[in-house]
C-alpha positions in Angstrom: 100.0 125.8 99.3 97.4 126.8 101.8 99.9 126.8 105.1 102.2 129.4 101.9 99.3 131.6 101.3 98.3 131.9 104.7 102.0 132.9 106.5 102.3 135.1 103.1 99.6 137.2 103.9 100.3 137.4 107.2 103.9 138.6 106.6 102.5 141.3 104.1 100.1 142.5 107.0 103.1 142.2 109.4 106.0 143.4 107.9 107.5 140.3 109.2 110.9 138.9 107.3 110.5 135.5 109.7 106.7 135.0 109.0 107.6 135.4 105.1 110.8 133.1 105.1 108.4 130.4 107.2 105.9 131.0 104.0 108.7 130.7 101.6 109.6 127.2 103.6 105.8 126.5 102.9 106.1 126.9 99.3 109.3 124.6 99.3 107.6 121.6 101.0 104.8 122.3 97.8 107.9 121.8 95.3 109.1 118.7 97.0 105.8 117.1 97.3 105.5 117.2 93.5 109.1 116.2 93.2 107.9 113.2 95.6 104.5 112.1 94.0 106.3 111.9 90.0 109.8 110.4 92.2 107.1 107.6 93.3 105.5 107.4 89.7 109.1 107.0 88.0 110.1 104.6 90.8 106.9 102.1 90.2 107.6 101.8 86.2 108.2 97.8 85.8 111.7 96.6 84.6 112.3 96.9 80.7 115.4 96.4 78.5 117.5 99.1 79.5 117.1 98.6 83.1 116.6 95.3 84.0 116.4 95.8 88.0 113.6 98.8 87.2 113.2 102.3 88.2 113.0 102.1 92.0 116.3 104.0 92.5 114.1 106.9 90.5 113.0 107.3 94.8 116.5 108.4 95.1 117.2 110.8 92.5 113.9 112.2 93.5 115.0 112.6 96.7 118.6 114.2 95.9 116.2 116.7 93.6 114.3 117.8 96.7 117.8 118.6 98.8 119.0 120.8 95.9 115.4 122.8 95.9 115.9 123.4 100.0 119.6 123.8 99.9 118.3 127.0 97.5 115.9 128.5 99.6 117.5 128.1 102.8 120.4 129.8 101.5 117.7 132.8 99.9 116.2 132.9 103.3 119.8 133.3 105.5 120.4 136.2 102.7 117.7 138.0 103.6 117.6 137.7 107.4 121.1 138.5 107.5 120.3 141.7 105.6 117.7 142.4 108.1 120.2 141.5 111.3 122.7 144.4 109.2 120.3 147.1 109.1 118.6 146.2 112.9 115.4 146.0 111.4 112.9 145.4 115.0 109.7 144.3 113.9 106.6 143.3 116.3 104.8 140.6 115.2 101.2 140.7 115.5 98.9 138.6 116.7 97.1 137.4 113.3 100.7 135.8 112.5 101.2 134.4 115.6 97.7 132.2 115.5 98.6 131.3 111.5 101.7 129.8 113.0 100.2 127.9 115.6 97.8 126.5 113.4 101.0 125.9 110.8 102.6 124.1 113.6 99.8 121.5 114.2 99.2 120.3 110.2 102.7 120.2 110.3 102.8 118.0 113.3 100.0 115.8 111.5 101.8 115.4 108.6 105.1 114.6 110.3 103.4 111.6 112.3 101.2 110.5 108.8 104.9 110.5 106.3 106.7 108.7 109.3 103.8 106.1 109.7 103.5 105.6 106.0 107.6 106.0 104.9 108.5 103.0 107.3 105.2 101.0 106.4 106.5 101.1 102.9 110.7 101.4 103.5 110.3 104.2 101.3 113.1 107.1 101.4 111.6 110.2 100.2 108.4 109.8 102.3 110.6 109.4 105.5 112.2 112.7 104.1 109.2 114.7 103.9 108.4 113.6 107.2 111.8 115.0 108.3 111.1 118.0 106.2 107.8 118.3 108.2 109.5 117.9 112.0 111.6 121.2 111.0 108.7 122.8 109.6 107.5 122.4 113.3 110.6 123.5 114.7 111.0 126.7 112.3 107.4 127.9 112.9 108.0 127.3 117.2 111.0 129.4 116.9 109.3 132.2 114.8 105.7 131.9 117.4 108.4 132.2 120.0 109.9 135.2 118.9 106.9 136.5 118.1 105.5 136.4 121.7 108.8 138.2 123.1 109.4 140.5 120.1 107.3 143.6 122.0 109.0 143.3 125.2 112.6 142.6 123.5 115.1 144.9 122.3 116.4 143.2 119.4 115.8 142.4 115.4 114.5 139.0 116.7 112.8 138.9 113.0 115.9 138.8 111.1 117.8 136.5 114.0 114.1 133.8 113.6 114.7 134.5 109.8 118.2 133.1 110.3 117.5 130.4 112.4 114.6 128.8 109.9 117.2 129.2 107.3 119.3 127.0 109.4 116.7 124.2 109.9 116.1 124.5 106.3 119.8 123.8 105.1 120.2 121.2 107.7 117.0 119.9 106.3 119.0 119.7 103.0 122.2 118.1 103.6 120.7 115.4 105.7 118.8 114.1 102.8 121.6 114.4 100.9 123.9 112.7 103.3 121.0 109.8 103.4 120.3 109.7 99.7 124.2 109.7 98.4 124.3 106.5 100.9 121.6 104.2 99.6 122.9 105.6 96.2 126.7 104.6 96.7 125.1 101.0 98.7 124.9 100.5 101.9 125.8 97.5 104.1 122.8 95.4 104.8 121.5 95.3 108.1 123.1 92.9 110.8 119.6 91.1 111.8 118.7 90.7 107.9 122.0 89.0 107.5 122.4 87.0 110.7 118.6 85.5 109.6 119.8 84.7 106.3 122.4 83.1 107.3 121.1 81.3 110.2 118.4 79.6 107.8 120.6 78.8 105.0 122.8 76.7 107.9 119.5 75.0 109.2 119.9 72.8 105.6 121.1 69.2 105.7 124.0 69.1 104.0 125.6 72.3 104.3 128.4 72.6 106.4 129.1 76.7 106.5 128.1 79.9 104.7 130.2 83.0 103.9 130.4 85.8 101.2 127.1 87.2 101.6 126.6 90.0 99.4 123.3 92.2 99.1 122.3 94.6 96.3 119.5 96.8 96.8 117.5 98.7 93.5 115.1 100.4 95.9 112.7 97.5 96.9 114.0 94.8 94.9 116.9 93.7 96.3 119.3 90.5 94.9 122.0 88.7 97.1 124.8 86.2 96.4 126.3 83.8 98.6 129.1 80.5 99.3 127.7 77.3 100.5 130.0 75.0 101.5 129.4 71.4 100.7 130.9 68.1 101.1 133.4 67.5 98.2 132.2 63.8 98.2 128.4 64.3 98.4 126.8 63.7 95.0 127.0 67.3 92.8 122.8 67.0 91.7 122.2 66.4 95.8 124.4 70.2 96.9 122.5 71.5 93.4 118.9 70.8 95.0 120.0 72.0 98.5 121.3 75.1 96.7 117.9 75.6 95.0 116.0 75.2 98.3 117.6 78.0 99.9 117.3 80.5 97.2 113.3 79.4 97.1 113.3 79.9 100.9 114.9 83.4 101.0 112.5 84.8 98.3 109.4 84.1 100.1 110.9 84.9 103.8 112.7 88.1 102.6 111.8 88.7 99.1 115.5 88.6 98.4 116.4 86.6 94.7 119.6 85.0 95.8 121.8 83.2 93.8 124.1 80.6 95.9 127.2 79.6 94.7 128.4 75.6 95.9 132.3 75.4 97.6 133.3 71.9 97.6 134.7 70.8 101.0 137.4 68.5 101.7 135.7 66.8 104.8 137.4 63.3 105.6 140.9 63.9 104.8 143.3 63.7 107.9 145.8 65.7 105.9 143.8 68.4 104.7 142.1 68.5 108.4 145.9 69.0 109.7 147.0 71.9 107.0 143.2 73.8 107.7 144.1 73.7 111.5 147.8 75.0 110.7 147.2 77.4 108.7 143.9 79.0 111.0 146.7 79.0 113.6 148.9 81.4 111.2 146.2 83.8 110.7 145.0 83.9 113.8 148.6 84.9 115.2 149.0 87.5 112.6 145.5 89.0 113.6 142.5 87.1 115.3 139.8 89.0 113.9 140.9 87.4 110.5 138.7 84.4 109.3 139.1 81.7 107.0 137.2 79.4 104.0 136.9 77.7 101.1 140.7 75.8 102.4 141.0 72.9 100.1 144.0 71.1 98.8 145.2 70.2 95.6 148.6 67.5 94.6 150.3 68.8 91.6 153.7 67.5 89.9 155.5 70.8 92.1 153.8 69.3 95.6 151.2 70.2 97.6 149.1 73.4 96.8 147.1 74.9 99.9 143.9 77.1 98.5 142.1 79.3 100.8 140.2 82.7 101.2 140.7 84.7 104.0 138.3 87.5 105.2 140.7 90.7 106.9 138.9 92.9 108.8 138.9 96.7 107.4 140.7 98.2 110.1 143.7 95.8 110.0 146.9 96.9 110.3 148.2 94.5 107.8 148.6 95.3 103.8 147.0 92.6 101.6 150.8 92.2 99.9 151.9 92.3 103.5 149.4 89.3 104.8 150.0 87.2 101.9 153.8 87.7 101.8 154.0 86.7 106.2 151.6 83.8 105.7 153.3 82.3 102.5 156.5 82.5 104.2 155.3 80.8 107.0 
């Protein structure tokens, strides 16, 4: 608010449009850091009976609010410059602006370094936003300091053209968070190095023999998971129940995940079933090698033999899933 009332009396002393549409980007950031503050308030209530993962996705709603409060003014603030770039308005900007401006640009700078710091500390969305917000804050105000130094010597409306160019930082501004926000919103794939660790420590267990199907939901900070452990077939059912309820204690206190593992009985010792797995990974692998295989096991029925798999296609594969099952039933 400070940073808005500065550049706004400035602007009036000036004349400047640019000054005024850097002010107006000033009051913005006030309106988002309210939107921020009750986001994180909503976002902190605990779980309760209608939403039994809690309120942390309240971050992103927040968030989305804030993109459709800049999206507004930066379209305002390209109005007006445009208006001014029509009519040729030339305005010289006078020194009193120019040093508001360079003070805007280091608070700015500050508070792009503190909301970075803070937003990754805490993995939180919106504060990594504002800090965004901030860096073109920076940007907008160098552009108008800029113009502001060449705008005696130059020919031009360089007002209107800096109005038009903050207006642009502000809308990109807005559709980034948007593009960011709709992601976490829609769920993201978790990161490679948070599933390779799970993985790699579930396989460190005696008794399991592979691990597949991990599946991640995030609700802001609390985040659940599910997951296949395969198991020997023959190994006593309470013995894979324990090993199951080991690894779901061990990734809540390593990644503060609750995961809940799910036990595939393996056929281990079976010469035939170890001769139908390698046939039919030989099958898949000729139809597409980036195609994987588990959970095969085999089951004798009245008809004959019935072979059970899963098999894991690749989302760029040429292949149809009527297609794939169709070629490798037939062969």
């Amino acid at each position: 608010m400070f940073l808005f009332a500065a550049k706004f009396i400035a602007s009036l002393a000036t004349g400047s449009l640019a000054v005024r549409a850097d002010a107006v980007n000033n009051l913005s950031d006030a309106g988002t850091g309210l939107i921020t503050f009750y986001g994180f308030r909503l976002s902190a209530k605990p779980a309760d009976k209608e939403h039994p993962f809690g309120h942390a996705r309240g971050e992103y709603i927040a968030t989305l609010a804030m993109a459709m409060l800049i999206l507004t003014l930066g379209v305002e603030v390209g109005k007006s410059s445009i208006k001014s770039i029509w009519v040729g308005e030339k305005t010289v900007i006078a020194p009193v602006a120019l040093y508001v401006l360079a003070g805007s640009i280091a608070v700015k700078l500050c508070l792009y370094v503190f909301c970075r710091r803070v937003g990754k500390r805490i993995s939180s969305s919106l504060l990594e936003a504002a800090a965004v917000d901030s860096l073109s804050d920076v940007a907008a105000s160098g552009v108008i300091l800029v113009a502001g130094l060449l705008s005696p010597v130059v020919d031009l409306p360089l007002d209107g053209i800096m109005g038009l160019l903050v207006a642009g930082f502000i809308l990109f501004t807005g559709f980034s968070l948007i593009k960011d926000t709709a992601s976490y919103l829609l769920g993201e794939a978790p990161r490679k190095e948070l599933y390779d660790a799970i993985l790699k420590l579930v396989l460190t267990h005696e008794g399991v023999l592979d691990a597949h199907d991990l599946v991640i939901h995030s609700y802001g900070h609390k985040k659940f998971a599910t997951l296949h452990v395969e198991v020997d077939a023959e190994h006593p059912l309470w013995q894979s129940h324990e090993t199951a309820d080991r690894i779901e204690r061990e990734v809540q206190e390593r990644f503060n995940i609750e995961l809940v593992v799910h036990l595939d009985p393996v056929q281990v010792n079976d010469e035939e079933v170890s001769a139908l797995r390698e046939q039919v990974t030989e099958i898949l692998a000729e139809l597409d090698e980036a195609i994987s295989m588990h959970d095969f096991r085999v089951v004798k029925c009245a008809a004959g033999t019935r072979m059970i798999f899963d098999a894991v296609v690749p989302y760029q594969s040429p292949w149809t899933q009527a297609e794939l099952e169709k070629k490798v039933s037939e062969q």
